[in-house]
KOLKEDO-54716 format. One record per atom (N, C-alpha, C): residue in one letter; x, z negated, y negated; chain; residue number from 0. Coordinates in steps of 0.05 Angstrom, whole numbers. Each point is the difference from the previous one (the first is absolute). Example, Ala and Ser with C-alpha at 12.3 -4.5 7.8 and 13.67 -1.06 7.14 Angstrom:
SELO r     c1     c3     c2 c   k
SELO A    264   -156    114 A   0
SELO A    -18      0    -24 A   0
SELO A     18      0    -24 A   0
SELO S     -7     14    -21 A   1
SELO S     16     -1    -24 A   1
SELO S    -15    -14    -22 A   1
This chain:
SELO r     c1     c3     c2 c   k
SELO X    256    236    147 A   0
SELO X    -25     -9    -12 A   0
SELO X      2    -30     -4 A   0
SELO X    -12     -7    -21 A   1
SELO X     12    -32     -9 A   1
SELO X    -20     -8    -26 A   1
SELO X    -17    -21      6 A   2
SELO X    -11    -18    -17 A   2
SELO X      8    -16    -10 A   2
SELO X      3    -10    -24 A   3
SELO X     18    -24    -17 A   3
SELO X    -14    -14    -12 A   3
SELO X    -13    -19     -1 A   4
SELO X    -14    -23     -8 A   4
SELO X      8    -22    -17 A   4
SELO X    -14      6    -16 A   5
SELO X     15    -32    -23 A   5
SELO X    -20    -13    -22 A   5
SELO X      4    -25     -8 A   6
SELO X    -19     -8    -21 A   6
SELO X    -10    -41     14 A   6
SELO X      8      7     20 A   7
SELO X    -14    -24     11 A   7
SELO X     12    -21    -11 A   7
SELO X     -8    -32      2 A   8
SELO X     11    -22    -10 A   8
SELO X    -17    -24     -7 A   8
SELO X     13    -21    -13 A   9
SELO X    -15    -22      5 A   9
SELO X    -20     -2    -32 A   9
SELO X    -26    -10      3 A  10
SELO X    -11      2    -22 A  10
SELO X    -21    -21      4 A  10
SELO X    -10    -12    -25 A  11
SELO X    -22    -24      2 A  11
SELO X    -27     17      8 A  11
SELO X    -20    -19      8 A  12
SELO X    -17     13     -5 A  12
SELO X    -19     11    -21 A  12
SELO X    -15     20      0 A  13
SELO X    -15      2    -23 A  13
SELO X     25     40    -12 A  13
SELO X     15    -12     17 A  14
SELO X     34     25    -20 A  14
SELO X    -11     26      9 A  14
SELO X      9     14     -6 A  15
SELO X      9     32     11 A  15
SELO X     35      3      8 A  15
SELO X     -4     21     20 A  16
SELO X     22     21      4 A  16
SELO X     -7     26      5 A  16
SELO X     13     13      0 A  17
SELO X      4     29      7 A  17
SELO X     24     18     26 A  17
SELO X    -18     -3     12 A  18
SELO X     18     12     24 A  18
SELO X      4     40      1 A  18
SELO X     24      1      0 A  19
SELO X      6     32     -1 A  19
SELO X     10     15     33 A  19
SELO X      1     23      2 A  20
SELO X     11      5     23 A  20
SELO X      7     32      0 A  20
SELO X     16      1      6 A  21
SELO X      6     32    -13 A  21
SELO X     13     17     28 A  21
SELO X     -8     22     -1 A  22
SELO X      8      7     25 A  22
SELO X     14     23     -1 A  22
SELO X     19      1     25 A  23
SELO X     25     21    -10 A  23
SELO X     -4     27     40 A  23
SELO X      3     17    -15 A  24
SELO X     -2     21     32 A  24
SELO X    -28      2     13 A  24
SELO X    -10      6    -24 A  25
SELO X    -37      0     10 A  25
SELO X     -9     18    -21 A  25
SELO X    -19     16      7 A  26
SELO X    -18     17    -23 A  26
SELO X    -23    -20    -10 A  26
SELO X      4    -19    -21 A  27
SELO X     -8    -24     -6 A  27
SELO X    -36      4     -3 A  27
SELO X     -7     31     -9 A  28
SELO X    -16      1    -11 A  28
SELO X    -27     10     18 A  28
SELO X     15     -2     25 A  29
SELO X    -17      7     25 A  29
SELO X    -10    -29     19 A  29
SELO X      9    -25     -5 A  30
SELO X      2    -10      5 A  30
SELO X    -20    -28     -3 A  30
SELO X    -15     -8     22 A  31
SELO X    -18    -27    -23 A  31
SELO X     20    -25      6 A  31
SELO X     -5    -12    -24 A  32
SELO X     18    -23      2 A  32
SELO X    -14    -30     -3 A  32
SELO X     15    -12     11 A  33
SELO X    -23    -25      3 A  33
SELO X     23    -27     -5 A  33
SELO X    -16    -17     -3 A  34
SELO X     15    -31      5 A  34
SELO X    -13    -14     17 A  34
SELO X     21    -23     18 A  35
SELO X    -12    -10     20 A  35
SELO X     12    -32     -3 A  35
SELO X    -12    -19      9 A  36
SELO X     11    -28     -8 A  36
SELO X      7     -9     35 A  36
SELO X     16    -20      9 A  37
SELO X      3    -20     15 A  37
SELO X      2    -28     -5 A  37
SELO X    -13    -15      1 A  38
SELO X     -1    -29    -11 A  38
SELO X     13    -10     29 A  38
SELO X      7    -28      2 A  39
SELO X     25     -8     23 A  39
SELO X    -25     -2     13 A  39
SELO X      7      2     32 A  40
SELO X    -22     -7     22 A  40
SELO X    -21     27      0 A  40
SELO X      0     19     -7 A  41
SELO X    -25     12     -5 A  41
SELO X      7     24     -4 A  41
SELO X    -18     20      3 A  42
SELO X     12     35     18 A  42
SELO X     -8      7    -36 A  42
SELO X     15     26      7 A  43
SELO X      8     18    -28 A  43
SELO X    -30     13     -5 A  43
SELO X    -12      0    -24 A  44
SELO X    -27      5     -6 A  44
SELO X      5     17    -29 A  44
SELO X    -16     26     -1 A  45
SELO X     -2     14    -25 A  45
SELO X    -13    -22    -18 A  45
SELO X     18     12    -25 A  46
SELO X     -8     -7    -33 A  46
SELO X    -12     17     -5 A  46
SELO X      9     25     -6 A  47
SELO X    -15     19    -17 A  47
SELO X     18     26      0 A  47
SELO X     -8     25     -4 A  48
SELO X     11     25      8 A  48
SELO X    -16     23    -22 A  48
SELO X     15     19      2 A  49
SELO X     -6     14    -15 A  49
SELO X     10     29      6 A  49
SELO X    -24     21     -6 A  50
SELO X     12     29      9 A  50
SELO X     10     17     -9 A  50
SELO X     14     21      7 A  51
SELO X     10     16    -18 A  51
SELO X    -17      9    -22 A  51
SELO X    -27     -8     -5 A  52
SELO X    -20     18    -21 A  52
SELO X     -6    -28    -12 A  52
SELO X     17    -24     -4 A  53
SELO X     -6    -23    -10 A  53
SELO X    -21     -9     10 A  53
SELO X    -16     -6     20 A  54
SELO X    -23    -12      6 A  54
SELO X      9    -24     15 A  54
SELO X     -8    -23    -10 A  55
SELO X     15    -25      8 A  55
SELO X    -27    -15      9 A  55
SELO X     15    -21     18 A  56
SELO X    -20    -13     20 A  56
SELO X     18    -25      3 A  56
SELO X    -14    -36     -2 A  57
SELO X      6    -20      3 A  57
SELO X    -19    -16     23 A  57
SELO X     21    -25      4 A  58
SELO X    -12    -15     20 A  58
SELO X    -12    -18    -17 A  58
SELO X    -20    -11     10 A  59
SELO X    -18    -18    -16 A  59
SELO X      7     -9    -19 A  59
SELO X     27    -24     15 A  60
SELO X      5    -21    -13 A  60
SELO X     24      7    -22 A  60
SELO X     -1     30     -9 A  61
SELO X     16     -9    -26 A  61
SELO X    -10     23    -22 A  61
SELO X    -31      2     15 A  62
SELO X    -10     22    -23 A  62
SELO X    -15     -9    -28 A  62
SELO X      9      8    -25 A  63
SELO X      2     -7    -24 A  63
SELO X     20    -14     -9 A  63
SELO X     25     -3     20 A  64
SELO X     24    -17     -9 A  64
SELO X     29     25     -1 A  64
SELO X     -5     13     30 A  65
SELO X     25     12      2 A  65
SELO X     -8     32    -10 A  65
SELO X     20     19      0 A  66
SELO X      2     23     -7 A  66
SELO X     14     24      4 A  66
SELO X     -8     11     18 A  67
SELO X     21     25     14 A  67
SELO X      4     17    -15 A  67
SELO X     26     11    -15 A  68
SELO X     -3     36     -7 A  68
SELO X     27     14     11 A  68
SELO X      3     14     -6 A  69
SELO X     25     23      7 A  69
SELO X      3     23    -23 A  69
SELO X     29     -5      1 A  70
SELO X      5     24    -14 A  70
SELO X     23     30     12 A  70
SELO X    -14     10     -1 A  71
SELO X      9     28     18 A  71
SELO X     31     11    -13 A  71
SELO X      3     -5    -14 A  72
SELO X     19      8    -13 A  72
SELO X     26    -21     -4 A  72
SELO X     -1    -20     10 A  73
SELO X     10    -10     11 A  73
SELO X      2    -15     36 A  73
SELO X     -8      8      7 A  74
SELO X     -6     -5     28 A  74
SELO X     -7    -22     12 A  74
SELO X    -14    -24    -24 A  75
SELO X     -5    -29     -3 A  75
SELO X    -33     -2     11 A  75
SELO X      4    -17      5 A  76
SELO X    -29    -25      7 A  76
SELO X      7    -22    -17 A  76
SELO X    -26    -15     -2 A  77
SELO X      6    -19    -25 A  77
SELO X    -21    -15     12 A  77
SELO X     -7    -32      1 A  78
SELO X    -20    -19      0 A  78
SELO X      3    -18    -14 A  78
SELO X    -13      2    -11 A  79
SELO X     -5    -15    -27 A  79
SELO X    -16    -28      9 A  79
SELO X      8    -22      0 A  80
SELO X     -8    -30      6 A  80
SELO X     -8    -21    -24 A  80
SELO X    -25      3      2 A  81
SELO X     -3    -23    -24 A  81
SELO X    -14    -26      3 A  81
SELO X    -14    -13    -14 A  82
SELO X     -8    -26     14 A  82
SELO X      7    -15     29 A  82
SELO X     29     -4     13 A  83
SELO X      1      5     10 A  83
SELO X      1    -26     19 A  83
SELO X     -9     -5     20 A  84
SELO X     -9    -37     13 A  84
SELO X     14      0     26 A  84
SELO X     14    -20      2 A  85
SELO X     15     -9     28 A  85
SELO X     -6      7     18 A  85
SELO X    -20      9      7 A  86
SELO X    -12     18     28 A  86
SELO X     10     34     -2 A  86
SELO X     15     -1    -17 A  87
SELO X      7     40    -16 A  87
SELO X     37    -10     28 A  87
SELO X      4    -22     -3 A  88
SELO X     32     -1     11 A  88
SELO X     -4     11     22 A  88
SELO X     25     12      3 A  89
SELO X      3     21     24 A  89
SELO X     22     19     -9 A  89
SELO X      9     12     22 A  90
SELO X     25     24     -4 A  90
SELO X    -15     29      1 A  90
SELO X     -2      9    -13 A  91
SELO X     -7     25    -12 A  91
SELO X     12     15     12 A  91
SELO X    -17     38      4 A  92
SELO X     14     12     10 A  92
SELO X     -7     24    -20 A  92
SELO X     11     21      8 A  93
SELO X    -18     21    -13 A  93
SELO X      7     27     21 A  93
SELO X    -20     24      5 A  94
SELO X      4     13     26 A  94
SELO X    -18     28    -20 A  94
SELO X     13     20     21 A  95
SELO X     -2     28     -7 A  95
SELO X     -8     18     16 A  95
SELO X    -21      4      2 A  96
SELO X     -9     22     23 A  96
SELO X    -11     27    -12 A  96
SELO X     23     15     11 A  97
SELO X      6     30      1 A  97
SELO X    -36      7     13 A  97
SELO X     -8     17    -12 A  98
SELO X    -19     13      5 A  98
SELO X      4     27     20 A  98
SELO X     27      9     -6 A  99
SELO X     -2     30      5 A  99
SELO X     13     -7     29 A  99
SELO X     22    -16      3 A 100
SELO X     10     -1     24 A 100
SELO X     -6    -30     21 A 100
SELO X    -25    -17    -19 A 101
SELO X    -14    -15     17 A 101
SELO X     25    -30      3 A 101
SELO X     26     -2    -11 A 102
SELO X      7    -14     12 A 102
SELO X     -3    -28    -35 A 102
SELO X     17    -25     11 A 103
SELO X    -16    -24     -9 A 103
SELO X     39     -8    -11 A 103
SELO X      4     -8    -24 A 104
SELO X     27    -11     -2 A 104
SELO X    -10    -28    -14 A 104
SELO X     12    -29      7 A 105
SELO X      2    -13    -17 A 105
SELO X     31    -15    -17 A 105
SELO X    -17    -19    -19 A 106
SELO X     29     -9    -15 A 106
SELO X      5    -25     10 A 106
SELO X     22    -11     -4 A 107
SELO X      8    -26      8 A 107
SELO X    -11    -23     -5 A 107
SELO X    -15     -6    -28 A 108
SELO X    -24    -11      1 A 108
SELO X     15    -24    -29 A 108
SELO X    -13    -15    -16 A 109
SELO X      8    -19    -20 A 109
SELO X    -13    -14      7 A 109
SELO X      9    -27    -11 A 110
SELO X    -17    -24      1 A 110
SELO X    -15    -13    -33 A 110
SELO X    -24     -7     13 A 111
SELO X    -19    -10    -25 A 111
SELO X      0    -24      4 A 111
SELO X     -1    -22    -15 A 112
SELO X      0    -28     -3 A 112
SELO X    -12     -7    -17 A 112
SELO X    -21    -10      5 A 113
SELO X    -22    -12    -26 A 113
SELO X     -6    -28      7 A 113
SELO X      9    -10    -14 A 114
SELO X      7    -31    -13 A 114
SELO X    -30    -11    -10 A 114
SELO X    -11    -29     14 A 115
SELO X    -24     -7    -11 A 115
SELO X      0    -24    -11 A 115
């Protein structure tokens, strides 16, 4: 079971990125998938998640900017980052929780860098 994470990098502010994560040895479609940030000094806090029936849920501070979807058919999560302000920096994660067998996998995580 293995999450792979990519997309992160350095960007001005105001930019977008797109972070992907694709997951391999998992019934993808049972699964809600979420993104989680760590900024340095400071504990790992949900972004935003989304369920197997697409019903997506954000944390405050990046609702009307960021954007969760998935595509089942490829076994992807996607967050979509836009307007995006120096307080967005942080290493990214993205995590998979199996519904059917209850357990929790995450990915190694990318880094976001927003430049002000």
């Amino acid at each position: 079971v293995q999450l792979q994470a990519s997309g992160g990098g350095l960007v001005q502010a105001g930019g977008s990125l797109r972070l992907s994560c694709v997951t391999f040895g998992r019934i993808f479609s049972r699964n809600v998938m979420s993104w989680h940030r760590q900024k340095p000094g400071k504990q790992r806090e949900l972004v935003a998640s989304i369920t197997s029936g697409s019903k997506t849920d954000y944390v405050d501070a990046v609702k009307g900017r960021f954007t969760i979807s998935r595509d089942n058919a490829k076994s992807t999560v996607f967050l979509q980052m836009n307007s995006l302000k120096p307080e967005d920096t942080a290493v990214y994660f993205c995590n998979a929780l199996d519904l059917g067998d209850r357990t929790s996998v995450w990915g190694q995580g990318t880094q976001v860098t927003v430049s002000s």
